[in-house]
Each structure stands twice: as C-alpha cells, then as structure tokens.
C-alpha positions as a Markdown table, in Angstrom:
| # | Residue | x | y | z |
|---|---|---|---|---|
| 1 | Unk | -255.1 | 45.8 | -109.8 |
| 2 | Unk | -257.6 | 45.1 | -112.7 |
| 3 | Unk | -256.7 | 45.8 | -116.7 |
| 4 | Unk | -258.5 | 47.5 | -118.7 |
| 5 | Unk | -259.8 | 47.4 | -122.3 |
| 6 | Unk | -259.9 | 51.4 | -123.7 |
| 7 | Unk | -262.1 | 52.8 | -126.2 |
| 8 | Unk | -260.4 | 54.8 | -129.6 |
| 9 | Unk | -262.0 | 57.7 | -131.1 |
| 10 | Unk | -261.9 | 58.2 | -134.2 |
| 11 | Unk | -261.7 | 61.5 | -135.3 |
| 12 | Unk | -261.0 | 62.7 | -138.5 |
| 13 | Unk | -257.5 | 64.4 | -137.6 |
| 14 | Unk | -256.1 | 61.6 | -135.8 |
| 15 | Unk | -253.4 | 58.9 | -137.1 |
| 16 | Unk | -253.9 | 55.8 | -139.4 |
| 17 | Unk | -250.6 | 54.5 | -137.3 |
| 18 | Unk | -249.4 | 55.8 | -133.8 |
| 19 | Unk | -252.3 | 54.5 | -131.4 |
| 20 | Unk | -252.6 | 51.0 | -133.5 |
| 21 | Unk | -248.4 | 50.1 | -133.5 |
| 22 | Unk | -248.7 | 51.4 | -129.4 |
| 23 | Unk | -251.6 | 48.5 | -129.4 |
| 24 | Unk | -250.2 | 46.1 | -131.4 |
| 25 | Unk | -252.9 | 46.2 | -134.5 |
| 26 | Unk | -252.3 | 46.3 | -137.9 |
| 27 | Unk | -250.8 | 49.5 | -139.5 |
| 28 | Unk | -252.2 | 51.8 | -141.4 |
| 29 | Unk | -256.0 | 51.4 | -139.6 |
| 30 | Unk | -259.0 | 52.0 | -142.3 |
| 31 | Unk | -259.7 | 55.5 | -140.3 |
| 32 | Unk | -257.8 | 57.6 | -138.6 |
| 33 | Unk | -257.3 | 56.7 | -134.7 |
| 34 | Unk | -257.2 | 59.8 | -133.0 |
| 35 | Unk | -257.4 | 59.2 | -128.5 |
| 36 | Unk | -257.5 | 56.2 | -126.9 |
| 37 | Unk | -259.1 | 57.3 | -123.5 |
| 38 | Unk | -258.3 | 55.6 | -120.2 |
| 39 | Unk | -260.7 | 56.1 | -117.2 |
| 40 | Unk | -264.3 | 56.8 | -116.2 |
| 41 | Unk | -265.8 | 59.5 | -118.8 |
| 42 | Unk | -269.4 | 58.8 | -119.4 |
| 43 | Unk | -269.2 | 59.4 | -123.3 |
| 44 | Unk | -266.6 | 56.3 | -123.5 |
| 45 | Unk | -265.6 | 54.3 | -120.4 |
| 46 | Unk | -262.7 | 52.1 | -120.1 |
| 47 | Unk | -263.7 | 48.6 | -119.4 |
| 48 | Unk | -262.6 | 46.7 | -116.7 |
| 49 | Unk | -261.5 | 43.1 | -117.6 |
| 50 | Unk | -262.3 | 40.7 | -115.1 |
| 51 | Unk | -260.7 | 36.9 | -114.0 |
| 52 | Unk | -263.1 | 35.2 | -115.3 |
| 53 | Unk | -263.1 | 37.1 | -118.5 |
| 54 | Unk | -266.1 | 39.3 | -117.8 |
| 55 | Unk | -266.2 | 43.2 | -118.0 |
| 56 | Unk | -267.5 | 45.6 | -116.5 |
| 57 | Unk | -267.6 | 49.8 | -117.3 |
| 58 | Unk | -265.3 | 51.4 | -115.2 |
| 59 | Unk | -267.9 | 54.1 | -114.9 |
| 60 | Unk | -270.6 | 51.4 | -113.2 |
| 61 | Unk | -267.7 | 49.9 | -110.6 |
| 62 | Unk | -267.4 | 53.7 | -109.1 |
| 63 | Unk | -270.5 | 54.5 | -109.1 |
| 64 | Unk | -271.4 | 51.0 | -107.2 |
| 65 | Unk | -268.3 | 51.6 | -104.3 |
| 66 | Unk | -266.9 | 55.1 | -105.0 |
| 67 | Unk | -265.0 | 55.0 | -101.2 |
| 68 | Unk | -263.5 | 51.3 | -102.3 |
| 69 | Unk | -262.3 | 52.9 | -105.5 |
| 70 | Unk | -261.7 | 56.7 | -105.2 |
| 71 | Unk | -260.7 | 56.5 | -101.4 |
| 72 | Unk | -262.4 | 59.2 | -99.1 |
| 73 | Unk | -261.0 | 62.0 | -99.5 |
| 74 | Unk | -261.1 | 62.1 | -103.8 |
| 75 | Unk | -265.2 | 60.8 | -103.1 |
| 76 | Unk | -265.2 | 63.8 | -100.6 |
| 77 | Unk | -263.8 | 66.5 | -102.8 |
| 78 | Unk | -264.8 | 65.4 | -106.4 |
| 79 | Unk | -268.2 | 64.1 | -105.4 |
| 80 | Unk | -268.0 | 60.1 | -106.5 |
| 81 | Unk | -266.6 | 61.1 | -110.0 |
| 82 | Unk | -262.8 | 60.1 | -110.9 |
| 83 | Unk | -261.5 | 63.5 | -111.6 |
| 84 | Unk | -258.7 | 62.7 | -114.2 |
| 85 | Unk | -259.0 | 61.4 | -117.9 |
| 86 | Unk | -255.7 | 60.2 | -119.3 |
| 87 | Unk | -255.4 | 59.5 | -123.2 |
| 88 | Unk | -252.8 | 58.8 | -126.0 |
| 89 | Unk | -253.3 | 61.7 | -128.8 |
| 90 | Unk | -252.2 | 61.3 | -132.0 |
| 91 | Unk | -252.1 | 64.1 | -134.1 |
| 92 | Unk | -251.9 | 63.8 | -138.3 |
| 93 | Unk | -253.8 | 67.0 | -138.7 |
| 94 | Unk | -254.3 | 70.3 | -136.6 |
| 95 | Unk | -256.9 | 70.3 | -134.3 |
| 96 | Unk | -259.0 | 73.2 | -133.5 |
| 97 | Unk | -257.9 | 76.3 | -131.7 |
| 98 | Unk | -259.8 | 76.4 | -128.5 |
| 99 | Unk | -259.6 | 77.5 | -124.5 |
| 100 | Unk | -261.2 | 76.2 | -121.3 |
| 101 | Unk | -263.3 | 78.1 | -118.7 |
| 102 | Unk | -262.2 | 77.9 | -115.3 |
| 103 | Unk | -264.4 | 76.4 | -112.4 |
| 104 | Unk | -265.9 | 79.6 | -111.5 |
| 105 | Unk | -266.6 | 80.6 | -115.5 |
| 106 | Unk | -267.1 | 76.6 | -115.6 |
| 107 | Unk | -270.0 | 76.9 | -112.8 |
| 108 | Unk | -272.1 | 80.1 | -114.2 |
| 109 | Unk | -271.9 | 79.5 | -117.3 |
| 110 | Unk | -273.5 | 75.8 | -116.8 |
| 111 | Unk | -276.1 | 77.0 | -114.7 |
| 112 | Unk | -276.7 | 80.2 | -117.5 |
| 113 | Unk | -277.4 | 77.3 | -119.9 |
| 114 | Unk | -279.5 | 75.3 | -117.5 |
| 115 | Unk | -281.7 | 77.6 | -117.0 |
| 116 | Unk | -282.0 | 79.2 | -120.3 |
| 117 | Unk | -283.1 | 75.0 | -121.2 |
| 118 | Unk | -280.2 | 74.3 | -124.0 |
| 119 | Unk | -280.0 | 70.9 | -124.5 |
| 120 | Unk | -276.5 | 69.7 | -123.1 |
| 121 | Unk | -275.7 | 68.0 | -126.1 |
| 122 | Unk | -276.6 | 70.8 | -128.7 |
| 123 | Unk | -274.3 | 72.1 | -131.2 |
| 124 | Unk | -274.3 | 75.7 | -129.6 |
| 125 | Unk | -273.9 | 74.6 | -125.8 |
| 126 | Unk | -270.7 | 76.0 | -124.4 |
| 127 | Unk | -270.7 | 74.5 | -120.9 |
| 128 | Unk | -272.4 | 70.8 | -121.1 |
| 129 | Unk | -270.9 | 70.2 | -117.2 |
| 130 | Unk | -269.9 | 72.6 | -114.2 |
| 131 | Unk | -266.7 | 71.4 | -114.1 |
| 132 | Unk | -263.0 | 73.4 | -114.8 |
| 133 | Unk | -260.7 | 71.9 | -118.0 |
| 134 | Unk | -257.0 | 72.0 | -117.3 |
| 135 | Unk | -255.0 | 69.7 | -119.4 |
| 136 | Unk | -251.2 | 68.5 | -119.9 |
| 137 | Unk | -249.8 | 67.2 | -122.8 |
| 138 | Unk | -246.5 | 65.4 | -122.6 |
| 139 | Unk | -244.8 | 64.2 | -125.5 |
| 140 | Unk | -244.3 | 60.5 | -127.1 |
| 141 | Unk | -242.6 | 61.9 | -130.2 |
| 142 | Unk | -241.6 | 64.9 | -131.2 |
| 143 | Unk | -245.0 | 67.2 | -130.7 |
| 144 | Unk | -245.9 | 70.8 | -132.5 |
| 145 | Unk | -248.6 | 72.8 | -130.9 |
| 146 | Unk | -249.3 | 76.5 | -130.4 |
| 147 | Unk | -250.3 | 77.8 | -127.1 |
| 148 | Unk | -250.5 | 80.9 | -124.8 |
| 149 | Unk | -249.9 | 84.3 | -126.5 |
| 150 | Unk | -246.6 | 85.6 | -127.8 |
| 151 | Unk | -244.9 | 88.4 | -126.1 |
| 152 | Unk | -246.2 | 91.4 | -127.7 |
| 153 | Unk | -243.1 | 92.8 | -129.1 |
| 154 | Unk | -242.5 | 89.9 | -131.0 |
| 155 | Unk | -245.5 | 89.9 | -132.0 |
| 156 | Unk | -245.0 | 93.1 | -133.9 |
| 157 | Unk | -241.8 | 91.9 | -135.0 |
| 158 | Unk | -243.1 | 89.2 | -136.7 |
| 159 | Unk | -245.9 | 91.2 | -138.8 |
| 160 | Unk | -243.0 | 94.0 | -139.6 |
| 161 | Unk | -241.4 | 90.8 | -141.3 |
| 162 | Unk | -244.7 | 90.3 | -143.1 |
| 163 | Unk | -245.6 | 93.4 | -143.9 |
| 164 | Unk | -248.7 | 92.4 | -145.3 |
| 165 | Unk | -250.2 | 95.7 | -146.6 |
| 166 | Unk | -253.9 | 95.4 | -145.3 |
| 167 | Unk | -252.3 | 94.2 | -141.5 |
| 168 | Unk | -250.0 | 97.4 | -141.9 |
| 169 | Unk | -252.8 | 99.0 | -139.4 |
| 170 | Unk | -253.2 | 95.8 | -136.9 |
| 171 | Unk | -249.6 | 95.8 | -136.7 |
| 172 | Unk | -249.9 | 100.0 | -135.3 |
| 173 | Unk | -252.6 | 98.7 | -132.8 |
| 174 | Unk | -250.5 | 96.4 | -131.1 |
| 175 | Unk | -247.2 | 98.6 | -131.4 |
| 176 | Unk | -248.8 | 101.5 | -129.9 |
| 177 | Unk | -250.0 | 98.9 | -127.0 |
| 178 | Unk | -247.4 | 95.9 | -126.6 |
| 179 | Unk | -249.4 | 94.2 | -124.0 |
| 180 | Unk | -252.6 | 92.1 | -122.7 |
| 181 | Unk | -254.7 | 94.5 | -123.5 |
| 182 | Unk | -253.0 | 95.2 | -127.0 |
| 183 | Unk | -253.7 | 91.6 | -127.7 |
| 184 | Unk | -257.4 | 91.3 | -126.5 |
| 185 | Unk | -257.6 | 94.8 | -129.0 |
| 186 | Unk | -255.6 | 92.7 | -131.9 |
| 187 | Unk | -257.5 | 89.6 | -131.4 |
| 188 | Unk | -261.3 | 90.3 | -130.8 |
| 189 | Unk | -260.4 | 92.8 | -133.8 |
| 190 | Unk | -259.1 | 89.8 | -135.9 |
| 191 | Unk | -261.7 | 87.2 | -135.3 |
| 192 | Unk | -264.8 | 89.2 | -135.9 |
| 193 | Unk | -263.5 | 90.2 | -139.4 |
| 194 | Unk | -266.5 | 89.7 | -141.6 |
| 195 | Unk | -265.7 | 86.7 | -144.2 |
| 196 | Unk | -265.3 | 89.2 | -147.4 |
| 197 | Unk | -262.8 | 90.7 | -145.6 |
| 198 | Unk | -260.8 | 87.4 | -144.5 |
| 199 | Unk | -261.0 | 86.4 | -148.4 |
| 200 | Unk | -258.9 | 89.4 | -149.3 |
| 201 | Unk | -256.6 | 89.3 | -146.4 |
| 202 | Unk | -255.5 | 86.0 | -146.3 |
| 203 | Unk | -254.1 | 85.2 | -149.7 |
| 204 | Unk | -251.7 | 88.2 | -148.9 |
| 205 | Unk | -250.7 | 86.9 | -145.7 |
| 206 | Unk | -250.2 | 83.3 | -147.2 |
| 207 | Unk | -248.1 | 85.1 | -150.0 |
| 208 | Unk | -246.2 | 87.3 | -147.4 |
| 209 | Unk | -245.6 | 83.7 | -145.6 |
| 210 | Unk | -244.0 | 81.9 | -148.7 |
| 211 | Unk | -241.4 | 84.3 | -149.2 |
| 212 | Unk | -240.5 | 84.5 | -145.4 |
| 213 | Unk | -240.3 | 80.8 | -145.2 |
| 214 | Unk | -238.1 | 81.1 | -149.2 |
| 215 | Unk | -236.0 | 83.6 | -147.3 |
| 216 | Unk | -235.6 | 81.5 | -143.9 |
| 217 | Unk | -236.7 | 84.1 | -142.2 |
| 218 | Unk | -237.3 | 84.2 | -138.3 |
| 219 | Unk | -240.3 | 83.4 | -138.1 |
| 220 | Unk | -240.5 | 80.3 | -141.0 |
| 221 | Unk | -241.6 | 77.9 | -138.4 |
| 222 | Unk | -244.1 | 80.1 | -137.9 |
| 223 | Unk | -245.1 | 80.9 | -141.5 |
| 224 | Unk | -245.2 | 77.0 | -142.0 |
| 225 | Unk | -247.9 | 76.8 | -139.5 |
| 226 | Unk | -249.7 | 79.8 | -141.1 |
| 227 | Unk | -249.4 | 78.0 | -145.0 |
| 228 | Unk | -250.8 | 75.1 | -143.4 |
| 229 | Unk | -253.8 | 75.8 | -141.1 |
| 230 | Unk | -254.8 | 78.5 | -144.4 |
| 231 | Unk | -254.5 | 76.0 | -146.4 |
| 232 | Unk | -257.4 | 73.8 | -144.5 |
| 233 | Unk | -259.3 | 76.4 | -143.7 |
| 234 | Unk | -258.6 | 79.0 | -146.2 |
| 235 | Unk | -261.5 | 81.4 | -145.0 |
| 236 | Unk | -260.9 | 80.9 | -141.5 |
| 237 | Unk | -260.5 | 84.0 | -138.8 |
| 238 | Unk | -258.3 | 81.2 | -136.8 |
| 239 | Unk | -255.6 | 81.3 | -139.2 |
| 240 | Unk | -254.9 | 85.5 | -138.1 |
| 241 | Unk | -255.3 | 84.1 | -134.7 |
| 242 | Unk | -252.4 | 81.6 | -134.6 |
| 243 | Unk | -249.9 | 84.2 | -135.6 |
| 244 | Unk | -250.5 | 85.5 | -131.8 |
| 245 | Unk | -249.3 | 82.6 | -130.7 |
| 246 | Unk | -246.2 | 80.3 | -129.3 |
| 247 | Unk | -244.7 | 78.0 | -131.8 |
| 248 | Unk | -243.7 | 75.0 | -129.5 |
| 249 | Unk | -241.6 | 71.8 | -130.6 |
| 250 | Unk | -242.1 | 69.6 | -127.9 |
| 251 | Unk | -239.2 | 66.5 | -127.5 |
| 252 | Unk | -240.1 | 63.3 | -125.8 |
| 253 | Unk | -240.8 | 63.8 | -122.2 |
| 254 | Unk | -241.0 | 67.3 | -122.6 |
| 255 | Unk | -245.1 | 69.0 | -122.0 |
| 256 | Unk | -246.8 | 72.1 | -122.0 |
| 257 | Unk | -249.7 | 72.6 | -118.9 |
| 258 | Unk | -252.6 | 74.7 | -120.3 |
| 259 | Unk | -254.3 | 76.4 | -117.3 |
| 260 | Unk | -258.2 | 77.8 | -117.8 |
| 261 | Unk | -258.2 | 80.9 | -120.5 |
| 262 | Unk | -255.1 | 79.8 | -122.2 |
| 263 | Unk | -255.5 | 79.7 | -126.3 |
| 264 | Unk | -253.8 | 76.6 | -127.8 |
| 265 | Unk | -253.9 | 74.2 | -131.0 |
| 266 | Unk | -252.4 | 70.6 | -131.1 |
| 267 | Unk | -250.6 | 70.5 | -134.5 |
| 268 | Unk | -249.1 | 67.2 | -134.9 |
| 269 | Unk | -247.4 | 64.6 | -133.1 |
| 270 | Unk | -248.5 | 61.7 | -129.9 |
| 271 | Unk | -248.5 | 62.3 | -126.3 |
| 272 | Unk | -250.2 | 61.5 | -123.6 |
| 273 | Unk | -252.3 | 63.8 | -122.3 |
| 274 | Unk | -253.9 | 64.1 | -118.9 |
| 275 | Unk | -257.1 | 66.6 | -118.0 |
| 276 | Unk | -260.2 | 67.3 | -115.1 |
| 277 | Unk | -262.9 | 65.1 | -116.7 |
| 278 | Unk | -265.0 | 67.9 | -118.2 |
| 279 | Unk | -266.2 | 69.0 | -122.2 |
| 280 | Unk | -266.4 | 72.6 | -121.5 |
| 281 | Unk | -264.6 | 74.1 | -124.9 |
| 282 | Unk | -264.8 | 77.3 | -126.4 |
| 283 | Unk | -263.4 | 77.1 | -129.8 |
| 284 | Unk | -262.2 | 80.2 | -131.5 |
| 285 | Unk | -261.6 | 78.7 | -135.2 |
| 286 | Unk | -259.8 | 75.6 | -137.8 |
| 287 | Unk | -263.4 | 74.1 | -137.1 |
| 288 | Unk | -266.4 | 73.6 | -138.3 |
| 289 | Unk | -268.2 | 73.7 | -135.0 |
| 290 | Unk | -269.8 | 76.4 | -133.3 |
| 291 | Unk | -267.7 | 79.5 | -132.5 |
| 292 | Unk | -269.0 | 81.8 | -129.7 |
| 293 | Unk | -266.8 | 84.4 | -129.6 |
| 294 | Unk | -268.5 | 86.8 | -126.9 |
| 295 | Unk | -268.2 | 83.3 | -124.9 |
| 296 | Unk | -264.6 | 82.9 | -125.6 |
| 297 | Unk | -263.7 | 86.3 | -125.1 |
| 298 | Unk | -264.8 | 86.1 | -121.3 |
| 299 | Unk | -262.4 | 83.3 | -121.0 |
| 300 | Unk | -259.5 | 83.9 | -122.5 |
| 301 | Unk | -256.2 | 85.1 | -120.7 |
| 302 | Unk | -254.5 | 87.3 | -122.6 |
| 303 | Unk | -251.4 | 87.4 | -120.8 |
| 304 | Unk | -248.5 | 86.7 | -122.8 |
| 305 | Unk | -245.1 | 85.7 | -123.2 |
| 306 | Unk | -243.3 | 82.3 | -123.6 |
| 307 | Unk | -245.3 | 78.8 | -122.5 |
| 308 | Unk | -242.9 | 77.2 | -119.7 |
| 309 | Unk | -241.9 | 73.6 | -121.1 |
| 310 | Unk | -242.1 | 71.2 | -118.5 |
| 311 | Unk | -238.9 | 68.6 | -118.4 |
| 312 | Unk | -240.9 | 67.1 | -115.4 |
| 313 | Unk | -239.2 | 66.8 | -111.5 |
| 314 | Unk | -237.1 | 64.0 | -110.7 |
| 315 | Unk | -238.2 | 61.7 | -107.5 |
| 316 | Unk | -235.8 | 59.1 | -108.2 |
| 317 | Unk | -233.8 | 57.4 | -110.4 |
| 318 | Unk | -236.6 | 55.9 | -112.4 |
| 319 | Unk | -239.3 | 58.4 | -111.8 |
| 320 | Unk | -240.7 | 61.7 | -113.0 |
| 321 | Unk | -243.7 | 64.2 | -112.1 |
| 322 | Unk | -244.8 | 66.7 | -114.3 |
| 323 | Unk | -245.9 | 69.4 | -111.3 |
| 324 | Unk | -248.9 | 71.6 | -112.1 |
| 325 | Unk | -251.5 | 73.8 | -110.2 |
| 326 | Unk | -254.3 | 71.4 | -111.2 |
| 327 | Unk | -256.3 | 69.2 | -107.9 |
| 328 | Unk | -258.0 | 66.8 | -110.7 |
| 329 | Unk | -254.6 | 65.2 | -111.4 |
| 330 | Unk | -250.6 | 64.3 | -111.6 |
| 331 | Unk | -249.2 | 62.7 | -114.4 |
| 332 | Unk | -245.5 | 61.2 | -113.7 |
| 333 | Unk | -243.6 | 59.2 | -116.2 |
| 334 | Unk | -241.7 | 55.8 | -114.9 |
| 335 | Unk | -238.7 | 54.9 | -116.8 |
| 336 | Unk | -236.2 | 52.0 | -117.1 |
| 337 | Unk | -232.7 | 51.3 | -118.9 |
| 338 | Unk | -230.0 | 48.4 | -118.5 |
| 339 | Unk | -228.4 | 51.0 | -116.3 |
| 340 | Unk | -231.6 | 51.9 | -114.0 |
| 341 | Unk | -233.6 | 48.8 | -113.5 |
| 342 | Unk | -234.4 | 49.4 | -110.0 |
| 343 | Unk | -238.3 | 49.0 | -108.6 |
| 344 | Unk | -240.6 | 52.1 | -107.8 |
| 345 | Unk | -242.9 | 51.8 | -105.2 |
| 346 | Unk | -246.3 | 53.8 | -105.9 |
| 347 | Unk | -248.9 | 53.7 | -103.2 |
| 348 | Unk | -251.4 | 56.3 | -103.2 |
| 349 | Unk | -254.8 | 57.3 | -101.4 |
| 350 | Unk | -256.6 | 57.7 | -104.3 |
| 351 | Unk | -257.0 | 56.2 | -107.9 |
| 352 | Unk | -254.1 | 55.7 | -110.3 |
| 353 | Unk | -253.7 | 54.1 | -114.1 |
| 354 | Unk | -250.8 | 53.5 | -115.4 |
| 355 | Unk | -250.3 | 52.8 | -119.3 |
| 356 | Unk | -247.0 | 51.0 | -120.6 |
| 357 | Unk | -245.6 | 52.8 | -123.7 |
| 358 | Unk | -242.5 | 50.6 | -124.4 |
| 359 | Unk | -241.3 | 47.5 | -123.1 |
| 360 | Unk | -242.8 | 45.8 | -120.3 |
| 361 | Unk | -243.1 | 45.9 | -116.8 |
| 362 | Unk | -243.6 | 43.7 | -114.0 |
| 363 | Unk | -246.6 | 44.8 | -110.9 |
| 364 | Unk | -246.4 | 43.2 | -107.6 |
| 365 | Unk | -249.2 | 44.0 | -105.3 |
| 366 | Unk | -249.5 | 42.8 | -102.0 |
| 367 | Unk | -248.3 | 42.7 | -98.0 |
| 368 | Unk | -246.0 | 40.0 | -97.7 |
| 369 | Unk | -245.3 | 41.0 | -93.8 |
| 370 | Unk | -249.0 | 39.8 | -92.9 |
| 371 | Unk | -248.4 | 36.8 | -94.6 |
| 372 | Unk | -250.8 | 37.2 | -97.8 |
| 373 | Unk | -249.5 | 36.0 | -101.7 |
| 374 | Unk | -248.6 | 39.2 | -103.7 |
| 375 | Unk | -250.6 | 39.5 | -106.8 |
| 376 | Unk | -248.3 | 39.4 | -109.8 |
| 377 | Unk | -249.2 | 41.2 | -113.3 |
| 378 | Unk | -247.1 | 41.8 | -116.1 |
| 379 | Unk | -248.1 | 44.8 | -118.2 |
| 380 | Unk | -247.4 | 44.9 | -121.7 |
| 381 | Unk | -246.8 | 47.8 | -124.5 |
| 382 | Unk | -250.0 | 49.5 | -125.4 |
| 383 | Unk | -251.7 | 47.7 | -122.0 |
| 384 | Unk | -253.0 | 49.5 | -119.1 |
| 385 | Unk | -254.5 | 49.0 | -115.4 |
| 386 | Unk | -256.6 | 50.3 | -113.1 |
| 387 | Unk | -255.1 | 50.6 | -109.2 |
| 388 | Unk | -258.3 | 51.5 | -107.1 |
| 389 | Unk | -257.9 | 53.6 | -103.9 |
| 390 | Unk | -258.0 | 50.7 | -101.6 |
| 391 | Unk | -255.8 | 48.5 | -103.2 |
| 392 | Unk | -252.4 | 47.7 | -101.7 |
| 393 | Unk | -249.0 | 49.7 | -102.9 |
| 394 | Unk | -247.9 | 48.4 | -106.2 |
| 395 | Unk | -244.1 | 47.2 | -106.8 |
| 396 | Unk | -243.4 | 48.4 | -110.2 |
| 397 | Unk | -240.4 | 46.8 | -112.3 |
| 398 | Unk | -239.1 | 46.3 | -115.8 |
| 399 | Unk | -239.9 | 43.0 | -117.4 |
| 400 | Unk | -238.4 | 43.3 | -120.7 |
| 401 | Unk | -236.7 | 46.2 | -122.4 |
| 402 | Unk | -237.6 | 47.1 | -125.8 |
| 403 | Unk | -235.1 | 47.0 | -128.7 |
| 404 | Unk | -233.5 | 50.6 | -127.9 |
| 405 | Unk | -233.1 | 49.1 | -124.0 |
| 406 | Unk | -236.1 | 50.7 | -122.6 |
| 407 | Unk | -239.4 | 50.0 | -120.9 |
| 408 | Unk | -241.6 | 53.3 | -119.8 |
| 409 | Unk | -244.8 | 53.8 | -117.6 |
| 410 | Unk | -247.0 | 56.9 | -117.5 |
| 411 | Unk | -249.0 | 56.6 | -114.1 |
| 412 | Unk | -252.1 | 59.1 | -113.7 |
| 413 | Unk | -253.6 | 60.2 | -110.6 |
| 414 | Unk | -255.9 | 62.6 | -108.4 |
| 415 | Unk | -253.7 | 65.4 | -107.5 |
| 416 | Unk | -251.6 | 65.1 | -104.5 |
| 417 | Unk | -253.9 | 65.4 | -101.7 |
C-alpha cells in the first residue's frame, strides 16, 4: 500500500482548471492540463513514493517482481505488464474522432508494420503495440461525447431536417439502405470527399445547422456539436462524420464502454477513464495527425443504434462496478454519505489503484487475527495508491466528508479473473 506521484499531460485541449482544483494547485494552470495518468505506461509512469521519501517508477518495481506485484495469474495472462491505465480527463476542447482495433486487428496489423520496418514512433504508424484498446469513461461532471453510430433512420431524419441541398443525395443513399451497410456506404463516401468539395459543403451545412438550432429543432444538440467541431476544423471530413453519431450527455457516475471498432469523440467535460494499456488509434478526423482511412475502415463497426449508458451495478451500500466485456480491467466507484459511512472491504488477486475524488478516506491494511499491526493510510482528494497483488485486503473508510457530505473512491483493477 504505497502512494503514488502521477504524471499530467498536457495537451492542448485539456483544462486550465479541473485536474489542478482535484490536486489541490493553483487555478487556472499556465497550460492546459489535459490526463493525469495513474499506473505503469512506459511513455509516463506513475511514481511510487517511498518511506523514506525515495521514488521509484512504477514501471521499474514490475518489471523487478511482476508475481509480488501483478499476482500469477495477471503475470500469466498479460505477460508481466499491468494491463489497465486509469486517468482523470478533462476536456475544454473536442478531442479527435477516433476507433481502436481489436486484439486480432491489434496483432496483424503490428506485425504488418514490423515487418514492413516503420518506426514505432512515426507519425504514420497505426499499431505501435500488439495489444487491443477498450476504454470506459465514467463521468466526474456532467460529460458530452459522441460515440457508436446513430440508428439509421434517424439518421435520415436528421439530414431531412437539414436539408442541405448538396447532402440531398447522401441523404437517398442511406434512405434506400437504413442500415450497417448504409452507413459504411455514407461514411467511407463522406470522408474521402476531396477538400474542394468539403469547402463548398460545409458552410451550407453549418448554415442549415444555425437555423435548426434558431428553430430548436430536434436535433439542436446536435447542430451545436456540428457549429462547433466546423468551426475548429472548418475544412475537416470529421465534421460530416459526427452527424452519424450519438449525441451523449453523460451525468456523474453515469459512462459509456467503447468496445474495439466503435467511432467516438470526447467533447467536454472530466471523468475518469479506464483502458488496456495500448496506443493503437486510428483517427478518422478534428486532427491534425495522420488519417489512414483504408486503416480505419477495416476497424470500424458500423453497427448502429443507441450507446448503452452505464449507471454501474450495485455490490453494496457503498459500492459500484461498472461491468464490461473487457479482461484488462474493472473500474468500480466507492462512495460515502452521513447516511452510508460503512467500510468496504476490497481484496483482490491482482493489482488495484484507487484515486480519491472528494473527501477523504481512511485504508487499513493488515491481519490482525495473526497478530501483525494494520498499516494505516489516509488518502486525500486528488491522492492515489498503488495495492500490489500480494498485499493484504484493504479496509476502506471515510475520513472526512467534503462540504456537500461526501467522500468518493474510484478503485481500478485487472478484470475479474
């Protein structure tokens, strides 16, 4: 039971307040502060603070005893490497429109590179590691994002609200086919629009989406989003793409899973965010970086319909799992109020962090039938710690509420084994 210091990265649409008030810094920050990651990622380990005031990279104390820390069976199926990444994301500004291969896509198309002898940190590589990307986001505030594909038929609803003239014949192609297929036809059509061609079109969408949103339309949360990302990238084949997709208004505690193939954009807001400790992104626009759409049209699902919001399962009165297909990891949230104080025991076979978002809480690790002192920790807002696999169960407990009465934990591990 060890903290640990976390690095921030700074990206340029991240927030000059939400990961600084979480730990306790100054506010607004010089730059924009946009993930604070929390585990073992080689580009920016977390740091593990020692007694004595040492530290030491998270990264270097698995690799030295990967059975003491990841336990046997997470060393057996994930090879020595912790799985799971956790972060706090905070969102000023959209960030790109992007998917993730599976572990199968993952796999060939790393070797594919490999062998063709792209550097794994060039511009153009798709797949730097072999490895699958699933990700959860669960929200801190109030969180906007836009993921999975629309159902079809709303789809064309939506454009026959637009009516922009020079979609008038995009809008036919999905009409006459309202399904996965329609979309892969709409969409491969729509991002391989030569630029010229995106000049014209988009001013009359952008038009078409300021009277919608005048009118209060259906679709003006939509149009917003449109008016927006166009007006960032004005040229960009990503800002067609995003009408194809769910408009989600995540509330606290609420969060959206995004299996392998699924399209999606974080627009605004902080969460925490969980994912398999991989890079592998195929963008598909509102970037600058490389685009590779052949690439991303072999991984993308086009299966559509509406993105299941996750209100997470409850295990007890002070605890919550957000349930997903994913092995590399389980994020579950632990709450307190002056009406549930209780203690939630968390003992696990493999690797865990948990992060304290408000309040404070209270660890107790330790077997007090065999007679040995439990090790006590309190774990302040903004502070997290590391739980290696072979440490004893932890007793977790609030310490001191915040000012609205509550104290929260968000506890990531392996997947259940």
């Amino acid at each position: 039971m060890e903290l640990l210091r976390n690095a921030v990265r700074p990206y340029a649409w991240g927030s000059r307040t939400a990961i600084a008030d979480l730990l306790g810094r100054p506010v607004p920050t010089p730059h924009p502060e946009a993930e604070l990651w929390m585990g073992a990622h080689p580009g920016d380990p977390s740091r593990v603070l020692r007694p004595g005031g040492d530290e030491v990279s998270l990264l270097s104390l698995l690799d030295s005893a990967p059975a003491h820390h990841l336990g046997d069976e997470c060393v057996r199926r994930w090879g020595g490497r912790l799985p799971f990444l956790m972060k706090v994301l905070a969102a000023d500004e959209p960030l790109s429109l992007q998917a993730h291969p599976s572990a199968e896509q993952a796999a060939e198309g790393f070797a594919r590179e490999e062998s063709s002898g792209i550097a794994r940190n060039a511009p153009h590589r798709n797949y730097p590691d072999p490895t699958a990307k699933p990700e959860l986001i669960c929200a801190l505030t109030e969180f906007h994002a836009l993921a999975g594909f629309r159902e079809a038929q709303r789809t064309v609803r939506l454009l026959d609200a637009l009516d922009v003239p020079s979609l008038r014949a995009h809008r036919e192609l999905l009409a006459a086919q309202p399904d996965a297929d329609g979309l892969r036809a709409l969409f491969t059509t729509w991002i391989t629009l030569p630029e010229h061609y995106l000049r014209d079109v988009l001013p009359e969408l952008l038009d078409a989406c300021v009277a919608h949103v005048k009118e209060r339309g259906e679709f003006a949360l939509e149009c917003r989003t449109v008016l927006e990302l166009g007006e960032a990238y004005p040229h960009d084949a990503g800002v067609l793409a995003s009408l194809l997709l769910n408009r989600l208004v995540l509330q606290p505690g609420e969060a959206i899973f995004l299996p392998a193939g699924n399209l999606h954009a974080y627009l605004h807001g902080t969460g925490i965010e969980i994912l398999a400790n991989s890079d592998n992104i195929l963008r598909c626009g509102l970037t600058p970086k490389h685009v590779d759409v052949p690439e991303l049209l072999k991984v993308l699902d086009f299966a559509c319909g509406d993105m299941r919001v996750l209100k997470g399962e409850s295990l007890d009165a002070n605890l919550t799992a957000y349930r997903t297909p994913a092995d590399e990891f389980e994020l579950s949230r632990l709450d307190w109020t002056p009406a549930e104080s209780g203690t939630v025991h968390l003992d696990s076979p493999g690797p865990q962090i948990l992060l304290c978002t408000k309040g404070s809480v209270r660890l107790t690790s330790g077997h007090r039938e065999n007679g040995s002192l439990p090790r006590e920790l309190v774990l302040q807002r903004g502070h997290s710690v590391w739980l290696a696999a072979s440490d004893p169960a932890v007793e977790v407990r609030p310490a001191e509420l915040d000012p609205d009465g509550q104290a929260q934990v968000f506890r990531a591990a392996a997947g259940s084994f």
